[in-house]
C-alpha positions as CSV (number, residue, x, y, z in Angstrom):
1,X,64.6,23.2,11.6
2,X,60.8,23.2,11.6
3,X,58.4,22.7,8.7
4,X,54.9,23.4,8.8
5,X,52.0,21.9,6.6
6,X,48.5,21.0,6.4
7,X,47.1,25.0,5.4
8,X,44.8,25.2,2.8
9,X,40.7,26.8,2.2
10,X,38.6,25.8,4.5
11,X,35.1,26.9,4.8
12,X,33.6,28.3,7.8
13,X,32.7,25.6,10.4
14,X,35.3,23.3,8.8
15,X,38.4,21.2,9.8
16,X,41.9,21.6,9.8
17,X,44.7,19.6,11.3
18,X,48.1,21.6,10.4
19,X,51.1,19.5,11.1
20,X,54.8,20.9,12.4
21,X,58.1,18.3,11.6
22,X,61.3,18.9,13.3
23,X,64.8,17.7,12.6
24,X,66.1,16.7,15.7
25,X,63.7,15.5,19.0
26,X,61.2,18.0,20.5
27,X,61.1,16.0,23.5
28,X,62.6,18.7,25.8
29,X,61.2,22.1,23.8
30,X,57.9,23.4,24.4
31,X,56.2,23.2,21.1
32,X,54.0,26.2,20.2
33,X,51.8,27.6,17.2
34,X,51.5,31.2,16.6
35,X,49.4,32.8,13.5
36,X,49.8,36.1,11.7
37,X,47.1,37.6,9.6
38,X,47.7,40.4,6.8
39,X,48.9,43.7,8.6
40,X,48.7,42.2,12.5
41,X,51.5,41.3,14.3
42,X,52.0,37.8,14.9
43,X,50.1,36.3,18.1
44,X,50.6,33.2,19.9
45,X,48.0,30.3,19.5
46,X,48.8,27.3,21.7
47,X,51.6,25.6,23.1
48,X,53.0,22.1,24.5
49,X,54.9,21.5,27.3
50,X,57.5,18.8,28.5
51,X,55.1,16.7,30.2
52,X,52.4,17.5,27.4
53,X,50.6,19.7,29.3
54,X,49.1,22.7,27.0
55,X,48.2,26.2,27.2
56,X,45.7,28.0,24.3
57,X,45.2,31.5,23.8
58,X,41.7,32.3,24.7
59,X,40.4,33.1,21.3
60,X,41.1,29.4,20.1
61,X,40.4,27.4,23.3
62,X,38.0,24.6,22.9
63,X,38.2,25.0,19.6
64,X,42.0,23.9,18.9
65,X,43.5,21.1,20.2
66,X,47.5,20.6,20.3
67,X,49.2,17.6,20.4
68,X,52.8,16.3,19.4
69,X,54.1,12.8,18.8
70,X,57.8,12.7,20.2
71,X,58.6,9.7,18.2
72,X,58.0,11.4,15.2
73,X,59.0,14.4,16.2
74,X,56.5,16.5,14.7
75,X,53.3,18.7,16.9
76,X,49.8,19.3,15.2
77,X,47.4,21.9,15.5
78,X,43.4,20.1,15.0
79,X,41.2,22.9,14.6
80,X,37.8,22.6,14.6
81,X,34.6,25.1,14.0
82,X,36.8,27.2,12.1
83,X,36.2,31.0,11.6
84,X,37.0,33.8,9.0
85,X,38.8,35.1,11.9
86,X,41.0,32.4,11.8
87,X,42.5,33.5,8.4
88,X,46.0,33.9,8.7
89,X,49.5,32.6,8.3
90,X,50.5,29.5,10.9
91,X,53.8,29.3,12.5
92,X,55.6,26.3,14.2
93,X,57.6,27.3,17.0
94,X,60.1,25.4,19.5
95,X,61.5,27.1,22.8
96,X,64.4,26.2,25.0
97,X,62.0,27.0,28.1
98,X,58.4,26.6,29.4
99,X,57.6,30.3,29.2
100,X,60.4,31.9,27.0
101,X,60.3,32.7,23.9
102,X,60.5,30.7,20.8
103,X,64.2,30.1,19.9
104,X,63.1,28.8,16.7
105,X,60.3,28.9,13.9
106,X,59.1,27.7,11.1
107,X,58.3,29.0,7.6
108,X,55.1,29.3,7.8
109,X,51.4,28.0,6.6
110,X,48.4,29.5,5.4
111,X,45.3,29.0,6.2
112,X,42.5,30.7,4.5
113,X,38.9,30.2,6.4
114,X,36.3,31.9,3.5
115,X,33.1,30.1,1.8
């Protein structure tokens, strides 16, 4: 099981770190965030590998950063220089494989970018 937090109003330009906990060890999954604004399907964001290697969609890279803490078992999502844009509702995700596709999510957390 995976629960998301950390969404909230942020104005434009603002910070956001959204944290993702899981109930068992994410050493072996690749982590991932996806988002999902009103009416659009739901698109990936970022993910982490194994060996903590990441990959970022294009829209979000150099502006998100994804890390995870395998100790604690949870992954976060900094995002920085944040843009209406980025309005929309994050998902956790955790996949069995390095490219597959996520095997499990979470509920879900909004983020709301507006001044």
């Amino acid at each position: 099981q995976l629960a998301e937090s950390g969404g909230g109003l942020v104005q434009p330009g603002g910070s956001l770190t959204l944290s993702c906990a899981a109930d068992g060890s994410i050493f072996s999954w690749t982590m991932g965030w996806y988002r999902q604004a009103p009416g659009q399907r739901r698109d990936f964001v970022a993910r982490i590998f194994r060996g903590d290697s990441t990959d970022y969609a294009e829209h979000v890279r150099g502006r998100f950063t994804i890390s995870r803490d395998t100790a604690k078992n949870t992954v976060y999502l900094q995002m920085n220089s944040l843009k209406p844009e980025d309005t929309a509702v994050y998902y956790c995700s955790a996949a069995d494989t390095p490219w597959g596709s996520p095997d499990y999510w979470g509920q879900g957390t909004q983020v709301t970018v507006s001044s």
